[in-house]
N, C-alpha and C positions, 0 to 999 in steps of 0.2 A: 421225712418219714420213710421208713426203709421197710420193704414189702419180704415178710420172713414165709418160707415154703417148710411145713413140717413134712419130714417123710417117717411114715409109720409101715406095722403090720401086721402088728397085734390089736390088743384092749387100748391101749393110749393112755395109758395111765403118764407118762410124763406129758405126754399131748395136754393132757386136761389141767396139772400142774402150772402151762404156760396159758391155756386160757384163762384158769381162774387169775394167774400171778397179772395177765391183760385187762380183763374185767375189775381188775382193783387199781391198775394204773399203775399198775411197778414192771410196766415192759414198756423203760422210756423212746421217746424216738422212731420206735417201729409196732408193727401190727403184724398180727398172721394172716396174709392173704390167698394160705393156699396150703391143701392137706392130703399129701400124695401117696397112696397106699398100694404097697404090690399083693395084697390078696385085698381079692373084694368082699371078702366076709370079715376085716374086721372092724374088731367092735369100735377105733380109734375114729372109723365112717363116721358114729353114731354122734359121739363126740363133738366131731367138728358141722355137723348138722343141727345138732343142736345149738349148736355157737351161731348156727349163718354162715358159716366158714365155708367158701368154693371146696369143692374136692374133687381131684381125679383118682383113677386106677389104673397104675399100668403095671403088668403081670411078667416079671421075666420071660416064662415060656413063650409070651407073645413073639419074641423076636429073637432072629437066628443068632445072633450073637451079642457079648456083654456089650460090646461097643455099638450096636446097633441101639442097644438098649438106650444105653450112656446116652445117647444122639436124641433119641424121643427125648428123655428126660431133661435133657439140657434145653433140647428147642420150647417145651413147655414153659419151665420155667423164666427164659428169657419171654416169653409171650407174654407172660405174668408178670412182668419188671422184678422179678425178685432179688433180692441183695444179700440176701440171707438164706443159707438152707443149713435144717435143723435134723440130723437124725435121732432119732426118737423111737426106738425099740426096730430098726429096719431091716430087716432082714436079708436083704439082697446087698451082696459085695460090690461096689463101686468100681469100676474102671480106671485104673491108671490116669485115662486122657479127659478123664470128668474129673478124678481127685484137681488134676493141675490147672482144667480150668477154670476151675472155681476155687482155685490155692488161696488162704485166710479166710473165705467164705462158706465153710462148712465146719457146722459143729457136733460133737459126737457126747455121747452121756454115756460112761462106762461103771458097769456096776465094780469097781476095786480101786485100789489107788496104784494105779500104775504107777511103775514097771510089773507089779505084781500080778497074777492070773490075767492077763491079756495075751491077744493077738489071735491066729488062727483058732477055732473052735470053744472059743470063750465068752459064751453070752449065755444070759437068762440065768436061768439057775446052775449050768455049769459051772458059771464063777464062784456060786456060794459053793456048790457043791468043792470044788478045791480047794477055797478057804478052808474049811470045815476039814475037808481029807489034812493038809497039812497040819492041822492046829495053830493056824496064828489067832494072836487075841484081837487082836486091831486089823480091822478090815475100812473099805468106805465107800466111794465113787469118785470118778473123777471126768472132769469135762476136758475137750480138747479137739485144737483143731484137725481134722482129715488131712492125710496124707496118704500118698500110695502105698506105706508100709499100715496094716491095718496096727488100729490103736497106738501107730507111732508119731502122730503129730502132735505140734507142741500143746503142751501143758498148759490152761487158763484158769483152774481152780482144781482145790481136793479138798475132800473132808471126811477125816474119821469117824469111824462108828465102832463101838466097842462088841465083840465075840462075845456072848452070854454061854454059861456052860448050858447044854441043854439044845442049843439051837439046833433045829434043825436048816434045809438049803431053804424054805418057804416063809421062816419064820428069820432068817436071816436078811433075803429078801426083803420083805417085807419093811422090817427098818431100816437098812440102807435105802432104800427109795424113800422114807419117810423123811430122817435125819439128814439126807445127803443131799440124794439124785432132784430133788423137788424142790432144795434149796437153792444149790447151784447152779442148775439149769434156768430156770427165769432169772436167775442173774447176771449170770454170763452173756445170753442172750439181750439183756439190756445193756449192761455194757459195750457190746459189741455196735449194738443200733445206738448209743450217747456216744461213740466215739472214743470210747477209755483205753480199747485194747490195742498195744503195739507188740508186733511180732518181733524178734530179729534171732533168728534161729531155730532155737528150743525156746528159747527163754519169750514169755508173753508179759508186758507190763502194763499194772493196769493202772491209769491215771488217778 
């Protein structure tokens, strides 16, 4: 059983995604033993309190530097045997020297289907919002492992979602998270805890 660390820091809306996709037994092989938020007011807390789910907080500004950071976070999680960490709406940029030590062991939930709107300054509704500014019709999400280059590690699932004339960034949202982000995250995440996924590059294949 492989012990998965959600890191949040907003609502948790993909947070609760992997609870209930846990509570019904479609997150084979692994549990979430730990739910790490860098603001303490969100609502993702609530969430995983409700679940029974441990949680910590640890705040960027607590400490003088990212790697300083990196360093709690990392010693934490090893505290925790965790084998797994899951980003899930988190808001804080990652370290280099954590992307690497935890290489194939972090996973990320992007609202587009990469290559498209990612990388620096692209989360949340940004992304819709550039969909939308561009005019593509086909938008989606896509999961994938962490690496130092943000939103540049390999590829483990995508799925499309269709542009409605009309949408706006909240109502676009909205269905990508629906159709997409909530699919393939408790999946991947199972995958990963059954053992399916092999990396060898870019390319991820899944058993």
């Amino acid at each position: 059983m492989i012990n998965i660390a959600v890191l949040v820091s907003g609502g948790g809306t993909n947070l609760q995604a992997l609870i209930d996709a846990q509570q019904a037994g479609r997150i084979e092989n692994g549990r979430i033993a730990l739910v790490v938020s860098s603001n303490p007011d969100a609502f993702a807390l609530e969430r995983a309190a409700k679940a029974d789910i441990p949680t910590a907080v640890l705040r960027r500004k607590a400490f003088d530097t990212a790697d300083a950071y990196a360093g709690a976070l990392d010693a934490l999680l090893r505290e925790k045997g965790i084998g797994l960490v899951v980003l899930a709406g988190f808001m804080t940029v990652l370290p280099d020297s954590f992307c690497r030590a935890w290489e194939n062991r972090i996973i990320n939930v992007h609202p587009s289907l990469i290559p498209s709107f990612c990388g620096e300054g692209f989360y949340g509704l940004h992304v819709h919002e550039a969909a939308l500014a561009k005019g593509v019709k086909v938008t989606g999400a896509t999961v994938h492992f962490v690496s130092e280059v943000v939103d540049g590690g390999a590829i483990i699932a995508q799925k499309a979602v269709e542009v409605e004339e009309g949408d706006t960034p909240e109502t676009l949202q909205r269905r990508v998270m629906e159709q997409a982000e909530w699919i393939l995250l408790p999946q991947a995440v199972s995958d990963f805890c059954a053992g399916r996924l092999t990396v060898n590059g870019a390319w991820v294949s899944r058993k």
